[in-house]
C-alpha positions as CSV (number, residue, x, y, z in Angstrom):
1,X,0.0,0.0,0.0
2,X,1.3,3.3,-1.0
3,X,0.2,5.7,1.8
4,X,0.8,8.7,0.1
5,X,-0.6,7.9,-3.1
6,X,-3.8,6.6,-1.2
7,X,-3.7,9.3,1.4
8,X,-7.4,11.1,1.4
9,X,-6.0,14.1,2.5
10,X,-4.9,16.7,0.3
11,X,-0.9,17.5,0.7
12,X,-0.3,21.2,1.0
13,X,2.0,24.2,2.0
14,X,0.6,26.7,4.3
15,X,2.5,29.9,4.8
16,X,1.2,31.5,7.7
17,X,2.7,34.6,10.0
18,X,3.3,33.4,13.5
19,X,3.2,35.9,16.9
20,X,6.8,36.0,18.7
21,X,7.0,36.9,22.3
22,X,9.5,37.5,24.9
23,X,9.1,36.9,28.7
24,X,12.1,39.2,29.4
25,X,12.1,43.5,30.3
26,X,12.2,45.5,27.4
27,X,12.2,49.5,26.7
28,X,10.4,50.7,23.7
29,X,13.5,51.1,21.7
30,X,14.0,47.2,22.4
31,X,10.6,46.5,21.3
32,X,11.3,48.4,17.0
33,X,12.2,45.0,16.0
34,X,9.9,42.6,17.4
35,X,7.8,41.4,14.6
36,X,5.7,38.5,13.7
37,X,7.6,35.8,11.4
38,X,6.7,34.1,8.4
39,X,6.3,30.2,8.9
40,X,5.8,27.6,6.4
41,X,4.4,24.2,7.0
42,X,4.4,21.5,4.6
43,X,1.9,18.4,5.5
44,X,-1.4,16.4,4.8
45,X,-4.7,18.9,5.5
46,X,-7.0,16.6,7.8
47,X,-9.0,19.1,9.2
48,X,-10.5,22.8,7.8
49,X,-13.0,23.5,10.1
50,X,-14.2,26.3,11.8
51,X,-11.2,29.4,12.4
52,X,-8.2,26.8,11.5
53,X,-6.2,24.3,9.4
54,X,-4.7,20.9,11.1
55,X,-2.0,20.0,8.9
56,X,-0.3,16.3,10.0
57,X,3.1,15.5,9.0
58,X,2.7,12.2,9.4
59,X,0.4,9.5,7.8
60,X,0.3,6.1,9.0
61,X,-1.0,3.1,7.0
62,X,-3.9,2.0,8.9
63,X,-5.4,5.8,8.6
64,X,-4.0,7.2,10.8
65,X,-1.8,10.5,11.2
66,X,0.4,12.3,13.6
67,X,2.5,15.5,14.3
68,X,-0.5,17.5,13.6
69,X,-0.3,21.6,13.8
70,X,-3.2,23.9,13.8
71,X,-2.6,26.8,11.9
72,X,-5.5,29.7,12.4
73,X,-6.8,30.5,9.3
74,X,-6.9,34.2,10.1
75,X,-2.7,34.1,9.9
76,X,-2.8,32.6,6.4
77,X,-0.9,34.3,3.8
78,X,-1.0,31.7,1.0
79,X,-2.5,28.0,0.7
80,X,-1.3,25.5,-1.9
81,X,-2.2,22.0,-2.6
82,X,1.0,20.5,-3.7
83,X,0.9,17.6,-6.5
84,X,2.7,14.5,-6.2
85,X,2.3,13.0,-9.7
């Protein structure tokens, strides 16, 4: 069985921005260069609903799936379904 060829969920990239934080004291000044970064994930879409996308980087062959991130939908930059073939 080839899982990915078989997989029913659609592989895609995801570039999304992401919030940074910092526990530590800060004056304004230090503050200019805090800015969100731009993430890309890369995996199998099992899950749209509602405000985000769980994307799993791992399928298993009885169905399965695993490492799964949930990306809020409202951070999406750019979605792409990637093709295989």
């Amino acid at each position: 069985m080839n899982v990915v060829e078989e997989a029913k969920y659609p592989l895609v990239l995801i570039e999304w921005e992401d919030h940074v934080g910092d526990a530590g004291w800060h004056t304004e000044d230090s503050l200019k260069d805090m800015e969100p970064v731009t993430a890309y994930t890369l995996g199998w879409l099992v899950s749209k609903r509602g405000k985000s996308y769980k994307v799993a980087d791992t399928l298993l062959d009885d169905g399965g799936f695993g490492g799964v991130s949930t990306i809020l939908k409202v951070c999406v930059v750019k979605f792409s379904e990637v093709d295989l073939s």
